[in-house]
N, C-alpha and C positions, 0 to 999 in steps of 0.2 A: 648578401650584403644589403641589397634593398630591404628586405624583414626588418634586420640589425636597428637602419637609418628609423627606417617607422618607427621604430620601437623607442629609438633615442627620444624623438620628433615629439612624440606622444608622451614620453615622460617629461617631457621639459612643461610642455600646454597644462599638463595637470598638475604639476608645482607651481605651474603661473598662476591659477585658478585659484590652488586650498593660500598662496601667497597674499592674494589680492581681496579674497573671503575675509582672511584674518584680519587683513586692515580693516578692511569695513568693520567688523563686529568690535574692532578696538576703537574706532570714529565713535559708533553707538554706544558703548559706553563710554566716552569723554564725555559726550552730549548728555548723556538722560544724567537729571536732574535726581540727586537723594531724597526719598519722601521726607515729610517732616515726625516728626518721632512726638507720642504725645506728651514729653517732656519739653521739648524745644516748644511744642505747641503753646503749652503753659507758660512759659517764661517768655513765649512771646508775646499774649494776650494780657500779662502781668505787666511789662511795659507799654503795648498797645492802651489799657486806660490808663495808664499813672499819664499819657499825654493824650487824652481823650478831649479835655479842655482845649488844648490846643488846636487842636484839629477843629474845632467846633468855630472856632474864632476867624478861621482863614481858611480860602480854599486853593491857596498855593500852599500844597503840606510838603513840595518834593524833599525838602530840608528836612520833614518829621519825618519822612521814610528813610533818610537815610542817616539820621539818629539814631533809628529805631536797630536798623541794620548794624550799627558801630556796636551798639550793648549786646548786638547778639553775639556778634566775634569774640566779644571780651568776656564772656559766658561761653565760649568753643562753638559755636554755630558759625560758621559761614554761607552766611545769603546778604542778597544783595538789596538794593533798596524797589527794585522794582519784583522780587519775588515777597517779595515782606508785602506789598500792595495785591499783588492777585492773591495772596495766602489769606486776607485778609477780608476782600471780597466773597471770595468760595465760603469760606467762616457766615458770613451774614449772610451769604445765600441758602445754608442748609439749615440756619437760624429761626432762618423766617420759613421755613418749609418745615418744620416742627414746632412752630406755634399752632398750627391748625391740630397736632397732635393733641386732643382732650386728656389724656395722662401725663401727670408727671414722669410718674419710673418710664414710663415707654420714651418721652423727650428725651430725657438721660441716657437712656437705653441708646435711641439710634444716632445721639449727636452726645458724643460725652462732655461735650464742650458748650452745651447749653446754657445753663449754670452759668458760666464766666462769660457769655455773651450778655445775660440775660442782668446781671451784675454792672456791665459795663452801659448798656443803655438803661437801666434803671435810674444809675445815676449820672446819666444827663439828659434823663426827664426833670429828675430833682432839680438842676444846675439850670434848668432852661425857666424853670416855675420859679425858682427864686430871683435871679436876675430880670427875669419880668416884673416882678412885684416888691426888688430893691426899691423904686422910688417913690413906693407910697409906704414905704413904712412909718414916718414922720407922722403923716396925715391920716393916718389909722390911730396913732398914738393920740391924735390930738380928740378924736372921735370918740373915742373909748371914754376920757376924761370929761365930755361933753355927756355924752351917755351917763355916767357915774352921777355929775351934779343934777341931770333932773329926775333921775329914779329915787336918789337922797340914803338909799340902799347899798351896804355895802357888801359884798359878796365874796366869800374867802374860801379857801380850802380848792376842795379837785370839781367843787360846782364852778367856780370864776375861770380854774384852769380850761375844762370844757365849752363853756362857751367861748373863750377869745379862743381857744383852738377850731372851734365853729365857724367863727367870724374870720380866724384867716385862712381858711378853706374855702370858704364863699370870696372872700376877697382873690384867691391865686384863682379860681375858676373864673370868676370875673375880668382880672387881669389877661387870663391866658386866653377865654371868648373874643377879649375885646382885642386883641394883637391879631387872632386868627381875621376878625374881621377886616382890622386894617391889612394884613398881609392880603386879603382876598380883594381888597377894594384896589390895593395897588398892582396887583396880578391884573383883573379889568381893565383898569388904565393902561398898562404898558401893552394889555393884548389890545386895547381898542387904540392907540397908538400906531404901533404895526400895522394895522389894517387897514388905519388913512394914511401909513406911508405906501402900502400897498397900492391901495386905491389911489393917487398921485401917479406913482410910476406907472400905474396904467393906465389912467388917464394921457402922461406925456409921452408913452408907448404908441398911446392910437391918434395923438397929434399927429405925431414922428412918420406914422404910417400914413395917415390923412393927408401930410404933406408931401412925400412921397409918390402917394397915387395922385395927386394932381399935378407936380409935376410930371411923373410919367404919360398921363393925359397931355397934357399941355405938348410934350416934345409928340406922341402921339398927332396931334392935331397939327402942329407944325409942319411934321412929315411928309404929311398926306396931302397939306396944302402946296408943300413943295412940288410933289409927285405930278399935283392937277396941273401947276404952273407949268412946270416938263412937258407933262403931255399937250398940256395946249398949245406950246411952242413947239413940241415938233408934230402937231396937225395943222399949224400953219406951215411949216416948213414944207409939210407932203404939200400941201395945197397948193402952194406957191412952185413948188417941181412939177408938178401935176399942169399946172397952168402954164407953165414953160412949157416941156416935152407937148403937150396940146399948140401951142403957137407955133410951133416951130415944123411941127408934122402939118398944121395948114399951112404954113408958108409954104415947103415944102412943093404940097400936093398940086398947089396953086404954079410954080415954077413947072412943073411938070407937065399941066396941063397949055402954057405958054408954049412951050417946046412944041 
């Protein structure tokens, strides 16, 4: 009868086991994430720049992730707006890790998605050079016309094409020098900024402690003066016992010696 019980005992424990196995391996697949399929990849990169601009404009984009995310559903993809965001990342991450690659076929080769990365920052290099150099196109024109009257020379065909396409080459590089600079001039500023906020605060930091250690002195000196006042009152106190107990033992000795 005891074998029988074991035996029951033991088969229950190992049903609990392959029971409680199964859930588990059913949890881990609820959780793990579908890879992305190089189709979904494409059709996500295909909306990823049609709202490139956007993204360029603001860097509150959570609204364009989850844009982005809605055209996917409606295409049969379900993700959400914050897997559309890290999907996105890893993307530029392996991007920029195969520009170092000197071949074309090999960049294709280990990122097939090069190409439509490579597409989509292309053009908002383009997008960044011309909205830099929207506001002097006026004043090129007027340049050009200036140039034209004192040469007295008129220049036609694909030689005038070339040079104004010269001319607004030098001009976007100009443009785009002279931004970089101001953007580096106001980088300095806001870092030299910081530095004498820094400097302040530390400054009021070692006030703060400066103040601090002198009143702790201060109660320090207090203290100690107290302590001496103490002590000198009670060595006059002994003294004054002392001088008692002494009077009293000569009176004393003195009655004695009457006797």
């Amino acid at each position: 009868m005891e074998g029988l019980h074991h035996h029951q005992y033991y088969h229950r424990q190992h049903h609990q086991q392959q029971h409680q196995q199964q859930a588990m391996n059913v949890n881990v697949d609820v959780d793990r994430l579908p890879q992305w399929s190089i189709q979904e990849t494409k059709e996500f990169l295909m909306i990823r720049a049609e709202l490139d601009p956007n993204f360029m404009e603001t860097k509150r984009n959570k609204q364009l992730w989850e844009f982005i995310s809605t055209r996917l559903k409606e295409k049969g993809y379900n993700r959400s707006a914050e897997q559309c965001k890290c999907k996105w990342k890893n993307l530029v991450t392996r991007y920029k890790g195969c520009e170092m690659v000197e071949e074309e076929a090999k960049r294709q080769q280990q990122f097939p998605f090069y190409n439509d990365l490579q597409a989509i920052f292309s053009a908002r290099k383009q997008t960044t050079l011309k909205k830099l150099c929207s506001d002097k196109e006026e004043d090129k024109g007027r340049y050009r016309g200036k140039e034209k009257g004192k040469k007295g020379v008129s220049i036609s065909g694909s030689t005038s094409e070339s040079i104004n396409d010269g001319n607004d080459i030098k001009e976007i590089l100009k443009c785009f020098m002279r931004q970089q600079m101001e953007m580096e001039i106001q980088w300095r500023e806001a870092l030299e900024e910081r530095e004498n906020e820094r400097r302040l605060k530390e400054m009021e930091w070692r006030r703060t402690m400066e103040a601090l250690e002198n009143e702790r002195v201060m109660m320090d000196i207090r203290w100690r003066e107290k302590e001496e006042q103490r002590r000198i009152r009670e060595e006059a106190r002994s003294e004054r016992i002392d001088a008692l107990v002494t009077t009293l033992l000569n009176k004393l000795t003195r009655d004695d010696h009457k006797k």
